[in-house]
C-alpha positions in Angstrom: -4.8 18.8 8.6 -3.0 15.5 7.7 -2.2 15.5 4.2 -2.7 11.4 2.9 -0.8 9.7 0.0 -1.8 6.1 -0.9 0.7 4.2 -3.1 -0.7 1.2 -4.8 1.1 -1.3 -6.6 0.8 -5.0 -7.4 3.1 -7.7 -5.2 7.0 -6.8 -6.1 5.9 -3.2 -7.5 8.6 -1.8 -5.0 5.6 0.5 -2.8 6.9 -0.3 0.4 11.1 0.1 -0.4 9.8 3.5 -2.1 8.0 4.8 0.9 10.0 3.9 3.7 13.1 6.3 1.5 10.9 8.3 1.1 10.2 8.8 4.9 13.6 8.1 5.7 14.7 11.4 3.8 12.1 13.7 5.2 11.0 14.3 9.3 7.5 15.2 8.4 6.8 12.5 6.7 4.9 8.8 8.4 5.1 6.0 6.3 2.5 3.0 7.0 2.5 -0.3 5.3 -0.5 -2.3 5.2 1.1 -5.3 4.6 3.5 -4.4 7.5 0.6 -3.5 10.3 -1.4 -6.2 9.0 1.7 -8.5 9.9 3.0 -7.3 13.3 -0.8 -7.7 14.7 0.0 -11.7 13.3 3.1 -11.7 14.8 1.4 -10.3 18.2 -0.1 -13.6 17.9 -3.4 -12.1 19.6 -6.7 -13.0 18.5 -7.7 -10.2 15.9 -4.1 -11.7 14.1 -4.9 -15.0 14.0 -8.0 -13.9 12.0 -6.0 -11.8 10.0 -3.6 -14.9 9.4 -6.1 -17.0 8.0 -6.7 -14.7 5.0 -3.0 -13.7 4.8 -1.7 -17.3 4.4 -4.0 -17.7 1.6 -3.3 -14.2 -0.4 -6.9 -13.5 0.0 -7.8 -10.0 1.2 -8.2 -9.3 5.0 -11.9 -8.2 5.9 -12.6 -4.8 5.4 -13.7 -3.8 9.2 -10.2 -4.6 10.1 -8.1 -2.7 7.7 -10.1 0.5 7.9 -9.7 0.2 11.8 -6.0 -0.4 11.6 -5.7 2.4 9.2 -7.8 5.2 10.4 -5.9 4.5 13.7 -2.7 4.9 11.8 -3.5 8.3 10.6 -4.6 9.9 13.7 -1.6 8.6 15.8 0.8 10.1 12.9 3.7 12.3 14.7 3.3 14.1 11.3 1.2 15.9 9.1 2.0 13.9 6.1 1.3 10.1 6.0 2.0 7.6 3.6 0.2 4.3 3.4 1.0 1.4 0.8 -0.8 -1.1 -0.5 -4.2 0.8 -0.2 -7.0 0.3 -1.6 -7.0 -3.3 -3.0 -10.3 -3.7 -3.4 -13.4 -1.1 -4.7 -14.7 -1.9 -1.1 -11.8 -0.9 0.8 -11.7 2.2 -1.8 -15.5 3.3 -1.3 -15.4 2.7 2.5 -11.9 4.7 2.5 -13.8 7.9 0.2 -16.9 7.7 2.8 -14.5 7.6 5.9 -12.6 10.3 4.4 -16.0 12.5 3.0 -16.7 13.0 6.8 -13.6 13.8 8.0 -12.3 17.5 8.2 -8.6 16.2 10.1 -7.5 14.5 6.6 -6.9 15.2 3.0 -6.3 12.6 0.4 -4.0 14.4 -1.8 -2.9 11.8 -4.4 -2.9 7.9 -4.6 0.1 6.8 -6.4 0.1 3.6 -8.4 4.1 2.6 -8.7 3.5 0.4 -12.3 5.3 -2.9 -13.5 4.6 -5.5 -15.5 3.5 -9.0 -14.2 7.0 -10.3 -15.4 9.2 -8.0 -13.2 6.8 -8.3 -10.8 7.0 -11.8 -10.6 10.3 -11.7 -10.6 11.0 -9.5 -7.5 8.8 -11.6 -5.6 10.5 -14.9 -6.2 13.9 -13.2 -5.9 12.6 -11.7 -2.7 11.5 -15.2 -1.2 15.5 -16.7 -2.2 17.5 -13.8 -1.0 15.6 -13.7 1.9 16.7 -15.1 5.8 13.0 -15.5 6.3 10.4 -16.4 3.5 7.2 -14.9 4.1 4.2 -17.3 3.7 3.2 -15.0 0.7 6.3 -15.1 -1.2 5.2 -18.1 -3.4 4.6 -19.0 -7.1 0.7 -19.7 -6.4 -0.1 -17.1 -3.9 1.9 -14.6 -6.2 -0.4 -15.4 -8.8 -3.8 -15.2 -6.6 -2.2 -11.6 -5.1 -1.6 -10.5 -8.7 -4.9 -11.7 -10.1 -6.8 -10.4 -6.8 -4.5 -6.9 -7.6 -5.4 -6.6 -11.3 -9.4 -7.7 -11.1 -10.1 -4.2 -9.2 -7.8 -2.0 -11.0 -9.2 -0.1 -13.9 -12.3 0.8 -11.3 -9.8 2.1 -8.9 -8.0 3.7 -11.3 -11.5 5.7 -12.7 -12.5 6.4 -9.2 -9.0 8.5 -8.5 -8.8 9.5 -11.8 -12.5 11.6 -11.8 -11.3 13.1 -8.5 -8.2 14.2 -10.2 -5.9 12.9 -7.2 -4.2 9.8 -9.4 -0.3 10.0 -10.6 0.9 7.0 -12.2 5.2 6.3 -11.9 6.5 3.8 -13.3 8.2 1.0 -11.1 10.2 -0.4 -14.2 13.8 1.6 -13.3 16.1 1.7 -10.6 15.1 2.3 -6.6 16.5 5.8 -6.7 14.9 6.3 -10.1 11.4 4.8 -9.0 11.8 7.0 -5.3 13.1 10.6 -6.9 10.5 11.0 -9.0 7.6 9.7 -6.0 9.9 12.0 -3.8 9.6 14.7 -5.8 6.0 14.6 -6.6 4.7 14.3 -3.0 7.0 17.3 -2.4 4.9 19.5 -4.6 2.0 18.5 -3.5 3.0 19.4 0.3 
């Protein structure tokens, strides 16, 4: 049985520095990006990431067909029994296809969806920092496309939020300290819950 964890957090929240630590401190652990997956089938340059491209350059959310492929995938070529995915759900559609997918399938257990919280302002922040620190900008790392990734982030929120809350599988952290602040206590929490 392959125990899921979905960490959720707006553009800068720090999901995707926390879970690959995570992963790096533990063998049983697989740690998926969306964002990253999503990415490397542009980068292939095939067809399937073109398409993918032409939402991604815009900060608009990649049709749901494709991410539930890329992700069920994912899970069932895990080398471990514990997989963590970031930057899932973003929308209530990807959420309710996810819950269906997952109703029907006796191989995986969502154990908790973690939502790393910050405030638009650090957020924002971390982002543009990102983008001038970085050797190579990403397309997304902008002031507008920040701002249409935040709003697109925010708009499903409180539903997702309900949704995992009534199925008692949603622990909020917040993303506000420091990296080993922000990853000890996500550490620590996915450990009791393996």
């Amino acid at each position: 049985m392959k125990k899921l964890f979905l960490i959720i957090g707006a553009p800068g929240s720090g999901k995707t520095t926390d879970a690959e630590l995570i992963a790096s401190k533990h063998e049983n652990i697989t740690h998926y990006s969306t964002g990253d997956m999503l990415r490397a089938e542009i980068a292939s340059g095939s067809q399937r990431g073109k398409e993918i491209n032409s939402f991604v350059s815009k900060g608009l959310i990649v049709p749901i067909e494709i991410v539930i492929e890329t992700i069920v995938t994912a899970i069932k070529n895990a080398s471990t029994d514990i997989v963590v995915i970031d930057g899932y759900p973003r929308s209530i559609e990807q959420m309710t296809e996810l819950d269906k997918y997952l109703k029907n399938e006796s191989e995986v257990e969502l154990v908790s969806v973690i939502e790393v919280e910050v405030s638009q302002d650090t957020a924002f922040k971390r982002v543009l920092g990102r983008a001038a620190d970085a050797e190579v900008v990403r397309a997304d790392d902008n002031e507008e496309v920040f701002l249409n990734r935040m709003k697109l982030y925010i708009e499903p929120l409180a539903e997702i939020k309900a949704f995992y809350t009534k199925q008692d599988v949603l622990k909020v952290i917040s993303g506000e300290g420091t990296i080993e602040e922000i990853v000890d206590e996500m550490d620590n929490f996915i450990q009791s819950r393996v």
